[in-house]
Backbone atoms as SQL, in Angstrom:
CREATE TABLE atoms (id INTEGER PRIMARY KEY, chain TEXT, resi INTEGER, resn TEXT, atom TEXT, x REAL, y REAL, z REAL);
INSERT INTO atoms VALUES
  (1, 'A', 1, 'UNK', 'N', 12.515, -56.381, 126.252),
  (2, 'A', 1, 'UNK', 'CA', 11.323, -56.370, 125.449),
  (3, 'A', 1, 'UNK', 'C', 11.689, -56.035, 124.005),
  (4, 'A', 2, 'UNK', 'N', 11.107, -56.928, 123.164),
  (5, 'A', 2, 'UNK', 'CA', 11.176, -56.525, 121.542),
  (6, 'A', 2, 'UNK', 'C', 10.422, -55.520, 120.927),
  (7, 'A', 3, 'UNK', 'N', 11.206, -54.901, 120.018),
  (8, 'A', 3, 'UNK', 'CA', 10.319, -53.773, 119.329),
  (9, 'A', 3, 'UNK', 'C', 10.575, -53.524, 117.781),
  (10, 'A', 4, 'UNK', 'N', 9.476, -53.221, 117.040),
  (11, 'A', 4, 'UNK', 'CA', 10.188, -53.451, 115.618),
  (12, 'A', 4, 'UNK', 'C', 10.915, -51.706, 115.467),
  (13, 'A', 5, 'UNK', 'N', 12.300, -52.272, 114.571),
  (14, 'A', 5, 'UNK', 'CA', 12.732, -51.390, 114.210),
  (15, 'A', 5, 'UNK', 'C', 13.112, -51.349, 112.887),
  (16, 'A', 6, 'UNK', 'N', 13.201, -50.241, 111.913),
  (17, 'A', 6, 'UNK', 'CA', 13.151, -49.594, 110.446),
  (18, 'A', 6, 'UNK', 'C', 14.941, -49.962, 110.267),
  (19, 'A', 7, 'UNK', 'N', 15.358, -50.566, 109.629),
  (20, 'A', 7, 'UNK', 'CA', 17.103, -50.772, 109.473),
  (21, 'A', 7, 'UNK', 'C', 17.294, -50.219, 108.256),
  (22, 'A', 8, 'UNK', 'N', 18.399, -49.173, 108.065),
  (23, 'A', 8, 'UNK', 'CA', 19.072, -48.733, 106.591),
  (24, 'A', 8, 'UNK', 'C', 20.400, -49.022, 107.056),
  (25, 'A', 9, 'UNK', 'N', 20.977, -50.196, 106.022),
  (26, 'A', 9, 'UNK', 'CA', 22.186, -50.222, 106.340),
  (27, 'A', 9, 'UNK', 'C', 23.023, -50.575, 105.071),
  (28, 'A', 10, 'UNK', 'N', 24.095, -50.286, 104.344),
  (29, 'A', 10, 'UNK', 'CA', 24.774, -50.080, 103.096),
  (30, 'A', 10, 'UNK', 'C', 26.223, -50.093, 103.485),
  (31, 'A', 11, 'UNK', 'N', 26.712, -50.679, 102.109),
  (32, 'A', 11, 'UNK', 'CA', 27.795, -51.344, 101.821),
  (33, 'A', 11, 'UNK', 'C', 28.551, -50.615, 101.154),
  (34, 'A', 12, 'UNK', 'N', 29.689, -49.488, 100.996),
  (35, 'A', 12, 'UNK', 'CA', 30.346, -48.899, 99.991),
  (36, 'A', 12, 'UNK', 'C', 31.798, -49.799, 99.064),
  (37, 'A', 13, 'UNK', 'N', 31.416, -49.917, 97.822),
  (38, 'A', 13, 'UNK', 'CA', 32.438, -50.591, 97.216),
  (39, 'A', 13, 'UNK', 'C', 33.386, -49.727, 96.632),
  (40, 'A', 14, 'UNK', 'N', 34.758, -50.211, 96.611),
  (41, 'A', 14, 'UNK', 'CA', 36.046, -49.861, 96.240),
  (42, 'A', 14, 'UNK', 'C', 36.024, -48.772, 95.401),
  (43, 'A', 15, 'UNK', 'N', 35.181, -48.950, 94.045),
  (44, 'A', 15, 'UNK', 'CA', 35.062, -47.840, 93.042),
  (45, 'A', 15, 'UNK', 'C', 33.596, -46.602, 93.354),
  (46, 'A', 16, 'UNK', 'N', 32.995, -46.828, 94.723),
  (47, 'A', 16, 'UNK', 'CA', 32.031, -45.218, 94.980),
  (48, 'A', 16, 'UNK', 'C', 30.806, -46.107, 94.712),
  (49, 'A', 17, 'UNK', 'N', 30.218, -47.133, 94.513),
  (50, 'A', 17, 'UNK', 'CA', 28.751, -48.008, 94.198),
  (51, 'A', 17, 'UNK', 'C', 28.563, -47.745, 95.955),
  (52, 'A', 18, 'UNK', 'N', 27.505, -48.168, 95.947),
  (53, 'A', 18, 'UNK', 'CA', 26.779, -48.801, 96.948),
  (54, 'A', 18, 'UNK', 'C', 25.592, -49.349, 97.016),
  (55, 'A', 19, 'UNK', 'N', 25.639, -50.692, 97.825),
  (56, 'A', 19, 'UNK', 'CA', 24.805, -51.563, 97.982),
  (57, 'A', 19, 'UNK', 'C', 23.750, -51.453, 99.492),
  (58, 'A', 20, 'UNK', 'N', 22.612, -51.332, 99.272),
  (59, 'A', 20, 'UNK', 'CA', 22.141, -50.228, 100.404),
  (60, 'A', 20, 'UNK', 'C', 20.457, -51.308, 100.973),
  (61, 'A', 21, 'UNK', 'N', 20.108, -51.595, 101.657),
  (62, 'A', 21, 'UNK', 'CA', 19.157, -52.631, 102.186),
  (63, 'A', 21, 'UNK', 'C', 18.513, -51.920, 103.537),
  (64, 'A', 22, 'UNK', 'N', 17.023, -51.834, 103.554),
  (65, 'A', 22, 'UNK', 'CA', 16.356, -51.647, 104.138),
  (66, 'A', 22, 'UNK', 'C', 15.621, -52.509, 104.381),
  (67, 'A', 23, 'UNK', 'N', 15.345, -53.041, 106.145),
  (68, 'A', 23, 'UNK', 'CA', 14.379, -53.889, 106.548),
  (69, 'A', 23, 'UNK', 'C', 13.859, -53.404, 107.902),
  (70, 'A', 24, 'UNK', 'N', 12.913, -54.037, 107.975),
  (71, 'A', 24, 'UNK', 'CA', 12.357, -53.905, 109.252),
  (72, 'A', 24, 'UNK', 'C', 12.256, -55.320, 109.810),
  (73, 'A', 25, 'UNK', 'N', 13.265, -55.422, 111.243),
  (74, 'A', 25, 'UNK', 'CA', 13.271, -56.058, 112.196),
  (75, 'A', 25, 'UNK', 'C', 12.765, -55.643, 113.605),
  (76, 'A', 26, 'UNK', 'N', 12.417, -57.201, 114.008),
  (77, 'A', 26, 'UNK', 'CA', 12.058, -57.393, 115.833),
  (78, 'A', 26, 'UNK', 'C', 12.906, -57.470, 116.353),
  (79, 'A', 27, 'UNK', 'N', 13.362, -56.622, 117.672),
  (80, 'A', 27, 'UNK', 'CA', 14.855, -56.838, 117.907),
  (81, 'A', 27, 'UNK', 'C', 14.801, -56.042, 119.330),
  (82, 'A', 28, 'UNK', 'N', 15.676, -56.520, 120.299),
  (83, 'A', 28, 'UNK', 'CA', 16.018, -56.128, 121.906),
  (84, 'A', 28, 'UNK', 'C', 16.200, -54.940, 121.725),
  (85, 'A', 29, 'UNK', 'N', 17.295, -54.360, 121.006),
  (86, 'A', 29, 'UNK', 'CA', 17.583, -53.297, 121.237),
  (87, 'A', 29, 'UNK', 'C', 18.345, -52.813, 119.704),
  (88, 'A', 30, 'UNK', 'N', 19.217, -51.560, 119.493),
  (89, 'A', 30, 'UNK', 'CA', 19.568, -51.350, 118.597),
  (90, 'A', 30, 'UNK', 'C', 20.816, -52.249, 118.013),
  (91, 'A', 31, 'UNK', 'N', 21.889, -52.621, 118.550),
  (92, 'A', 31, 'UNK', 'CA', 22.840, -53.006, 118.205),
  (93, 'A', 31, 'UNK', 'C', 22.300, -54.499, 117.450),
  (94, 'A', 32, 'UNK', 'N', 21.414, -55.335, 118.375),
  (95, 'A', 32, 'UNK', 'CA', 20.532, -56.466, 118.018),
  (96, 'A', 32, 'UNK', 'C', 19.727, -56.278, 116.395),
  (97, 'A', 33, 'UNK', 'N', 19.135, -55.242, 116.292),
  (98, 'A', 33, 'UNK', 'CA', 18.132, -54.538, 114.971),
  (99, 'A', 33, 'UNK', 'C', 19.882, -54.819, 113.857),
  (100, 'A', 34, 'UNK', 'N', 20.562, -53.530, 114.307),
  (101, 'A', 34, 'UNK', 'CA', 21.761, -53.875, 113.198),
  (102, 'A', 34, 'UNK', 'C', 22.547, -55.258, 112.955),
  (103, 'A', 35, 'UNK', 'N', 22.510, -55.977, 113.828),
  (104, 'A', 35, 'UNK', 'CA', 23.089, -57.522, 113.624),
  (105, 'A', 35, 'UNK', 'C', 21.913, -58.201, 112.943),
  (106, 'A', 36, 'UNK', 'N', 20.636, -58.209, 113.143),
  (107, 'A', 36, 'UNK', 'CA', 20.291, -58.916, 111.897),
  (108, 'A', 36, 'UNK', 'C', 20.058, -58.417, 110.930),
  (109, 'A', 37, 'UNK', 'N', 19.666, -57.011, 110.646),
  (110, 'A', 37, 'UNK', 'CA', 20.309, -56.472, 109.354),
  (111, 'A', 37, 'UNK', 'C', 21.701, -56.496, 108.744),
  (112, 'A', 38, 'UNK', 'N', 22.702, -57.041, 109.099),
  (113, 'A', 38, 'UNK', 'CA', 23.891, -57.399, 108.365),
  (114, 'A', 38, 'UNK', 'C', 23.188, -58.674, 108.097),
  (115, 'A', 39, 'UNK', 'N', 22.974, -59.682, 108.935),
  (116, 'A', 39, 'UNK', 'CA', 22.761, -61.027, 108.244),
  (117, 'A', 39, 'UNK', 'C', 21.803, -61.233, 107.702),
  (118, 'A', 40, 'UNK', 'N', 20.821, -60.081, 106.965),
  (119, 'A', 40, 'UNK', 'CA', 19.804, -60.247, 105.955),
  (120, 'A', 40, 'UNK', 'C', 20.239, -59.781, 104.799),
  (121, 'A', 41, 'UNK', 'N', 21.281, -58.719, 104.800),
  (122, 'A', 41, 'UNK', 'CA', 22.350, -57.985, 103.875),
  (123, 'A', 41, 'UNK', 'C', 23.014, -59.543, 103.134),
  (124, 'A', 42, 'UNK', 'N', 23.636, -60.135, 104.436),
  (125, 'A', 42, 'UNK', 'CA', 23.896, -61.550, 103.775),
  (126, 'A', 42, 'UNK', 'C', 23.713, -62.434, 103.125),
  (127, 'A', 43, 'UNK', 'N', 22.484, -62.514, 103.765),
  (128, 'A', 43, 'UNK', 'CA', 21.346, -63.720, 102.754),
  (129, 'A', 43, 'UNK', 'C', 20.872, -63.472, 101.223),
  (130, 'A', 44, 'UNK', 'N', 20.493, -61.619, 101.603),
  (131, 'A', 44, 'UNK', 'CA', 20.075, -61.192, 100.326),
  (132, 'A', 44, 'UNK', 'C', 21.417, -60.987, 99.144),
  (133, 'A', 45, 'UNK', 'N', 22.293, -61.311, 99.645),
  (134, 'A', 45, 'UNK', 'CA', 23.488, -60.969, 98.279),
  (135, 'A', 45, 'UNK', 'C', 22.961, -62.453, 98.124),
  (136, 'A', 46, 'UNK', 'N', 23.687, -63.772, 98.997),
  (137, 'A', 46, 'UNK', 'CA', 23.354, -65.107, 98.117),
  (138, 'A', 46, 'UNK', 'C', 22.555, -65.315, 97.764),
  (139, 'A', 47, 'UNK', 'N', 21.458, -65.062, 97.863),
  (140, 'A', 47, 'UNK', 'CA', 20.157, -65.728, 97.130),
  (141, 'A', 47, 'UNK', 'C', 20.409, -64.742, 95.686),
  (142, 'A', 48, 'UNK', 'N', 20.803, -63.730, 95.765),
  (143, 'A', 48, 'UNK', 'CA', 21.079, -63.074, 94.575),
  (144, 'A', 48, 'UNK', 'C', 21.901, -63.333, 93.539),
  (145, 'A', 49, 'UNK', 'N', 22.775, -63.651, 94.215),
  (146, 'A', 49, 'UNK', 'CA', 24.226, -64.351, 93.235),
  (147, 'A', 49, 'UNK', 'C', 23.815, -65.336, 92.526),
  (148, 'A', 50, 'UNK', 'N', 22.975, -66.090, 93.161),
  (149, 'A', 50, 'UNK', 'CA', 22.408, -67.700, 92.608),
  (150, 'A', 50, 'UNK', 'C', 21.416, -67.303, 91.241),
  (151, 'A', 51, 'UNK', 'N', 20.853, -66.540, 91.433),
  (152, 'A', 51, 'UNK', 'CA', 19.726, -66.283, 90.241),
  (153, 'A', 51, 'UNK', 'C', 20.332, -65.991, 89.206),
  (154, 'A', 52, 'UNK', 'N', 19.902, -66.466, 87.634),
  (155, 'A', 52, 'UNK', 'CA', 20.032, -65.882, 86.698),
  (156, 'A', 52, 'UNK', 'C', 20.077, -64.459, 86.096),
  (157, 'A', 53, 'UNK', 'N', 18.585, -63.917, 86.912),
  (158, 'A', 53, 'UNK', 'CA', 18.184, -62.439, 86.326),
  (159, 'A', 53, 'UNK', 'C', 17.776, -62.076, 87.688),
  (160, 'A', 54, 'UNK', 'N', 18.133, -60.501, 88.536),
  (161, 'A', 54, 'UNK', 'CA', 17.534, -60.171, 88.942),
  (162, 'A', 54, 'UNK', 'C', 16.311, -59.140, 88.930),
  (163, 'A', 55, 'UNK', 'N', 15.734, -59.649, 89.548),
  (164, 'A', 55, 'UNK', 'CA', 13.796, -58.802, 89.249),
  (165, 'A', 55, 'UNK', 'C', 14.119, -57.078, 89.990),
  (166, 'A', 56, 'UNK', 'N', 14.102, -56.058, 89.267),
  (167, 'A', 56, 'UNK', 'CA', 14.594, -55.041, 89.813),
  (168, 'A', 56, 'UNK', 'C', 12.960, -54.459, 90.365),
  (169, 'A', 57, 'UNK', 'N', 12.420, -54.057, 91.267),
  (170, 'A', 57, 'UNK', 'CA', 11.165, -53.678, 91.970),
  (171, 'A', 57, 'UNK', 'C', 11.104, -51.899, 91.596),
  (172, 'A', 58, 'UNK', 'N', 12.515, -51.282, 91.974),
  (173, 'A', 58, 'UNK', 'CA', 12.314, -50.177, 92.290),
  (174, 'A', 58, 'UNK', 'C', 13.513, -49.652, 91.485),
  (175, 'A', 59, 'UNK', 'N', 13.232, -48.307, 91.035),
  (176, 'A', 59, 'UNK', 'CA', 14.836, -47.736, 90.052),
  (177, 'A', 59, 'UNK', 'C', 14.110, -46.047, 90.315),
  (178, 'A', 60, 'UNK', 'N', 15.587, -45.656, 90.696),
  (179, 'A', 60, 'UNK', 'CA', 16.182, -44.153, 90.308),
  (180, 'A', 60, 'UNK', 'C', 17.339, -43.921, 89.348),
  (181, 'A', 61, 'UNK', 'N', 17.314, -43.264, 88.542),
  (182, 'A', 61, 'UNK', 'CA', 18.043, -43.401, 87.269),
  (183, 'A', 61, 'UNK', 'C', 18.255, -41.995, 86.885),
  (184, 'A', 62, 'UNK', 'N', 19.632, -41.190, 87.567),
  (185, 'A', 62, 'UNK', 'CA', 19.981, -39.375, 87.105),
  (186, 'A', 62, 'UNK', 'C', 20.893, -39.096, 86.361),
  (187, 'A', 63, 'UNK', 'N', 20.270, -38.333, 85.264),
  (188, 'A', 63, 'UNK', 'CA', 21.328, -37.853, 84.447),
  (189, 'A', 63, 'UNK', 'C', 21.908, -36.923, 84.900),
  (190, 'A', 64, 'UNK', 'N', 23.481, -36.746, 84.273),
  (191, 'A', 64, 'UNK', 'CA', 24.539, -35.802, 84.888),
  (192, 'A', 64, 'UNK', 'C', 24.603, -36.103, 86.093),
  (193, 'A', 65, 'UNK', 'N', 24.496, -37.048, 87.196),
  (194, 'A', 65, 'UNK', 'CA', 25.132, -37.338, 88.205),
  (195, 'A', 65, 'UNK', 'C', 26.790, -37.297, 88.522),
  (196, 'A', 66, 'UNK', 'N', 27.011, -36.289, 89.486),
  (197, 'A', 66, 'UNK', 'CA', 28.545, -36.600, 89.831),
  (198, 'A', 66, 'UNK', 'C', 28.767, -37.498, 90.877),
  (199, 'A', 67, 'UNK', 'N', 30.216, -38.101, 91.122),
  (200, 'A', 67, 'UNK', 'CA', 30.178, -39.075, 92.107),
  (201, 'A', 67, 'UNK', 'C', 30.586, -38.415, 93.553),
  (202, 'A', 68, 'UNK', 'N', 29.902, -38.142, 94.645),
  (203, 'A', 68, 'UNK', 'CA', 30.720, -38.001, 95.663),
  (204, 'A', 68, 'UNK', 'C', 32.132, -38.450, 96.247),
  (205, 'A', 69, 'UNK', 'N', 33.064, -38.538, 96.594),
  (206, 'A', 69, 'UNK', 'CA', 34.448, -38.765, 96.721),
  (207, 'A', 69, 'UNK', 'C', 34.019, -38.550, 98.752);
């Protein structure tokens, strides 16, 4: 049986960034919920890459931030 589930799932790059995507999927079970949250992680970088400008919705922005290691 399907059930919707809340997905946070993020990408850490080489220099400490991260690329971080939240969705909510219909999905069997958990491992199912995280497999199509990678391949929406997917989609959403290409459709991104392709655009000129991206439309930013939402921003957190801290001064004096240190980087976790």
């Amino acid at each position: 049986m399907k059930q919707m589930f809340k997905t946070k799932i993020g990408h850490m790059l080489d220099n400490g960034d991260k690329l971080e995507l939240e969705a909510f999927v219909e999905a069997a079970s958990h491992d199912d919920a995280f497999a199509q949250a990678k391949e929406r992680l997917k989609s959403v970088v290409s459709e991104l890459a392709g655009v000129a400008d991206i439309e930013i919705d939402k921003t957190k922005v801290e001064f004096g931030a240190h980087k976790h290691h």
